[in-house]
C-alpha positions as a Markdown table, in Angstrom:
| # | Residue | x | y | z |
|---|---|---|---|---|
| 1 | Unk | 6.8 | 59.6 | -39.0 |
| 2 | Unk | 9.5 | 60.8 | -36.8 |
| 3 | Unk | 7.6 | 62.8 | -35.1 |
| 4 | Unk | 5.1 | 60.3 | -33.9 |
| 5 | Unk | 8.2 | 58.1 | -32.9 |
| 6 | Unk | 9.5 | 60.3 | -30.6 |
| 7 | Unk | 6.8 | 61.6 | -28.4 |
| 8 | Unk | 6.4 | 57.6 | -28.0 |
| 9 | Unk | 9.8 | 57.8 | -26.3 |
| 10 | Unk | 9.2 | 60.8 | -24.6 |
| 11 | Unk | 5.9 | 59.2 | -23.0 |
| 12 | Unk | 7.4 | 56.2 | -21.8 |
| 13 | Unk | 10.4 | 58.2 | -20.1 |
| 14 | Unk | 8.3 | 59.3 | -17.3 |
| 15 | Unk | 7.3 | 56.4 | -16.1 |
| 16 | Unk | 8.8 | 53.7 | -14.2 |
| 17 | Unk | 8.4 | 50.5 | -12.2 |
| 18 | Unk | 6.4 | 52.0 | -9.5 |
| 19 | Unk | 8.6 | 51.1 | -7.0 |
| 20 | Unk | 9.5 | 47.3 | -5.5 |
| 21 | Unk | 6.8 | 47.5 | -3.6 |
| 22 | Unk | 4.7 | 46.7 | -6.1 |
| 23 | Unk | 6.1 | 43.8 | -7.0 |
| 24 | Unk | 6.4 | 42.6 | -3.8 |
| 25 | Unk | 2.7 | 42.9 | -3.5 |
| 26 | Unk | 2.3 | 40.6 | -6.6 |
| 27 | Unk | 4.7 | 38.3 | -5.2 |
| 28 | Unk | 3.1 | 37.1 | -1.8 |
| 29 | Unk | -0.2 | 36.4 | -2.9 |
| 30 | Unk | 1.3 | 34.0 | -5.4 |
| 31 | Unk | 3.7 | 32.6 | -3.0 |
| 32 | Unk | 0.6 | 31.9 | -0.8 |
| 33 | Unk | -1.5 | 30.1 | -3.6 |
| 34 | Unk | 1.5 | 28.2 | -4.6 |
| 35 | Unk | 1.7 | 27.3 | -0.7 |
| 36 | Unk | -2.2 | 26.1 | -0.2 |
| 37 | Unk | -2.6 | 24.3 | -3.6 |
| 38 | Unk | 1.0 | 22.7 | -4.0 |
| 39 | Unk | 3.4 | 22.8 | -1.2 |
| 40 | Unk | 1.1 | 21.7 | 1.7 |
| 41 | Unk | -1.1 | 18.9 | 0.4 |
| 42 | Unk | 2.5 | 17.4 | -0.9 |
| 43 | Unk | 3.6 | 17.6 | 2.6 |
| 44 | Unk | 0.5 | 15.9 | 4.1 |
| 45 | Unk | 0.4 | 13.2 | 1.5 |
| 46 | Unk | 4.5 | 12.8 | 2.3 |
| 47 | Unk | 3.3 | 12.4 | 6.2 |
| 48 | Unk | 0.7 | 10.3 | 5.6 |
| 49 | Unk | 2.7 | 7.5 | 3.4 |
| 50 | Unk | 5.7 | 7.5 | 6.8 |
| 51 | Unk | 2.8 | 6.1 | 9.0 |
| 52 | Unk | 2.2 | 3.6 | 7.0 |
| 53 | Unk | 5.3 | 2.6 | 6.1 |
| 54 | Unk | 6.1 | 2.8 | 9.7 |
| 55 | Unk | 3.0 | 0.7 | 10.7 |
| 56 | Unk | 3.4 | -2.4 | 8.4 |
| 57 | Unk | 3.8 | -5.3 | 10.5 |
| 58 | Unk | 3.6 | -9.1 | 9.3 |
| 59 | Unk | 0.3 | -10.4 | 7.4 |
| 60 | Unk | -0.6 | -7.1 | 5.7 |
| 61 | Unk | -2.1 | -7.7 | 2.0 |
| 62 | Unk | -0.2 | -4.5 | 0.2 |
| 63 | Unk | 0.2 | -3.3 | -3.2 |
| 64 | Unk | 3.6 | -1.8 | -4.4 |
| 65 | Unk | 4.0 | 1.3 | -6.4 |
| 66 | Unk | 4.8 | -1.3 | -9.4 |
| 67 | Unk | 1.5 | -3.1 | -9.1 |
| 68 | Unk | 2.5 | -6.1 | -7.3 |
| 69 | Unk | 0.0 | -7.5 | -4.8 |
| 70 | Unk | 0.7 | -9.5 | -1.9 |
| 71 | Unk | 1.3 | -10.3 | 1.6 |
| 72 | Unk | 4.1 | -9.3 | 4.1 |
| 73 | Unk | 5.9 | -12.2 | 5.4 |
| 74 | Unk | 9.1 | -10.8 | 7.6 |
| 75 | Unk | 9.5 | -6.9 | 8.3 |
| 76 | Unk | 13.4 | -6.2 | 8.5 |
| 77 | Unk | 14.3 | -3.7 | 10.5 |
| 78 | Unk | 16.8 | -2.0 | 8.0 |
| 79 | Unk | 14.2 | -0.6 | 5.4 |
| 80 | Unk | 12.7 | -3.4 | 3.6 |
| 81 | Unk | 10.6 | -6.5 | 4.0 |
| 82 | Unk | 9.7 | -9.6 | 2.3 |
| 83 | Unk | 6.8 | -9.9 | -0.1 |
| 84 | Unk | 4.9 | -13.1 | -0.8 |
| 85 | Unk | 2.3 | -13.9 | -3.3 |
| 86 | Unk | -0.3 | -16.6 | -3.7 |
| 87 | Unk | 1.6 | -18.9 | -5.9 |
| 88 | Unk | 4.4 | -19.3 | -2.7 |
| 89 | Unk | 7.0 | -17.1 | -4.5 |
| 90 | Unk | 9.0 | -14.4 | -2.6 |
| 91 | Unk | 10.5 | -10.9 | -3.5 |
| 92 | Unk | 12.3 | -8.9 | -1.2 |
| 93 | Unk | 11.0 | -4.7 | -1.3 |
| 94 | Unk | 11.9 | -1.5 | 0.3 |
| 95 | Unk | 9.2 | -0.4 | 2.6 |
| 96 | Unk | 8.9 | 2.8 | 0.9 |
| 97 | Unk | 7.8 | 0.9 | -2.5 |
| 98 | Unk | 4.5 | 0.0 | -0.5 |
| 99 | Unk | 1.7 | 2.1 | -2.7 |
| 100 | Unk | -1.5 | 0.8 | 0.1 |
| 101 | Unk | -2.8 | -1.2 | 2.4 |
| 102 | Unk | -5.7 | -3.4 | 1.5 |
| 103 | Unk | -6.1 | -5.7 | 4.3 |
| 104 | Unk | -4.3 | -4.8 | 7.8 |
| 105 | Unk | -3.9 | -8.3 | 9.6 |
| 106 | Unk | -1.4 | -7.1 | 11.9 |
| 107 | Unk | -1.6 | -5.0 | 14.9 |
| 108 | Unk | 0.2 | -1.8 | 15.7 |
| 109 | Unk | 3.4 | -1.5 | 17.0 |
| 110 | Unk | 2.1 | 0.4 | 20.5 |
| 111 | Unk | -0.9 | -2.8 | 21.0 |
| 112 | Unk | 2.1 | -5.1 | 20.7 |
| 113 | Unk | 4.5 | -3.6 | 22.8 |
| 114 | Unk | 1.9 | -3.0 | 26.0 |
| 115 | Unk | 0.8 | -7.1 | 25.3 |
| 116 | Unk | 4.5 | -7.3 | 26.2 |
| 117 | Unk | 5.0 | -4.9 | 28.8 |
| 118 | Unk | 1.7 | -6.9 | 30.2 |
| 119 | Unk | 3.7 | -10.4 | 30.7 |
């Protein structure tokens, strides 16, 4: 039983790791799928929600990350605005909490800044 126990040894002695290279080769690949199927799409959906946070302008039916539906009535600019509902009732929200837009009523900022360049 020794026997066999030893030449086990002695076979995995000459081996080795092959070199980093060959890790390195297993690396990238999985850097680069982690890249395509994780990194970037978080990145564009992270872009994506700044517009329109940036673009929400007075009128705008939106829906909160919490649920809540309703309509802007007064944009601050310090990074939140206030939120009205049907009954009349008011909450005050940071922009970033805004989930979606479901009906855009007001214009963006550009339109509204040549209308007053235009006067």
């Amino acid at each position: 039983m020794s026997f066999l126990v030893s030449d086990a040894y002695a076979q995995s002695a000459g081996g080795g790791l092959g070199g980093g290279f060959d890790i390195l080769l297993l690396i990238l690949p999985m850097f680069a799928i982690m890249y395509f199927l994780v990194i970037r799409p978080q990145q564009k959906r992270a872009k994506e929600h700044k517009q329109l946070v940036e673009t929400l302008g007075r009128g705008d039916r939106i829906v909160t990350q919490g649920g809540l539906i309703g309509s802007i009535s007064k944009v601050y600019d310090d990074g939140h605005l206030d939120m009205e509902f049907e009954d009349g009732s008011k909450i005050q929200i940071v922009k970033e909490a805004v989930a979606s837009v479901t009906e855009k009523k007001s214009k963006p900022k550009a339109a509204n800044s040549e209308k007053a360049a235009s006067k």
